[in-house]
Residue, then its C-alpha position, 0 to 999 in steps of 0.5 A: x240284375x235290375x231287381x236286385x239292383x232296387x232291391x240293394x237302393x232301397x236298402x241303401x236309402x234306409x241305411x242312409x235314413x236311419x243309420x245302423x239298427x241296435x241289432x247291427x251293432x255289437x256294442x248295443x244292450x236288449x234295451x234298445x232294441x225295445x219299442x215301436x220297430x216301424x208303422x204296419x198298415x192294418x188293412x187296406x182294400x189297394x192289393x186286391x183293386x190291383x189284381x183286378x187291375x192286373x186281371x183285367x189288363x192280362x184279359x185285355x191281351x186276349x180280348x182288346x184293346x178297350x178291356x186293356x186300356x181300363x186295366x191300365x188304368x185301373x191298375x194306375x189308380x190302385x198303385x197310386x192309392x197303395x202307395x199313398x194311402x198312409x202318407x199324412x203320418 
């Protein structure tokens, strides 16, 4: 239910952003659909700092708490770089 419920706000939110797409509406021609849909990053290094984050802080479960604690923390640090690497445009 909580993942379908953030699902539902952020599809919410665009709505609320952008309005209703060309392809939603009836009344809208082939013309305007035309141009740049959104803005698609080209590479990025983020996703695989995260499964090593990830991987580090499962094996933390089975090793220690020191093991968990750096993947805690290095998994903080790749979220925080994902989701603000492209945010200057």
């Amino acid at each position: 239910f909580l993942m379908s419920s953030l699902v539902a706000f952020f599809f919410y939110i665009q709505y609320r952003k952008r309005g209703l797409r060309a392809q939603d509406r009836r009344d809208a021609g082939i013309a305007e659909t035309a141009g740049r849909l959104a803005f698609f990053p080209p590479r990025s290094g983020w996703p695989a700092t995260i499964a090593v984050g990830v991987t580090l802080l499962a094996l933390g479960v089975v090793f220690g708490l020191w093991l968990f604690l750096i993947g805690c923390a290095l998994l903080a640090g790749a979220v925080f770089g994902f989701v603000f690497q492209h945010s200057d445009r």
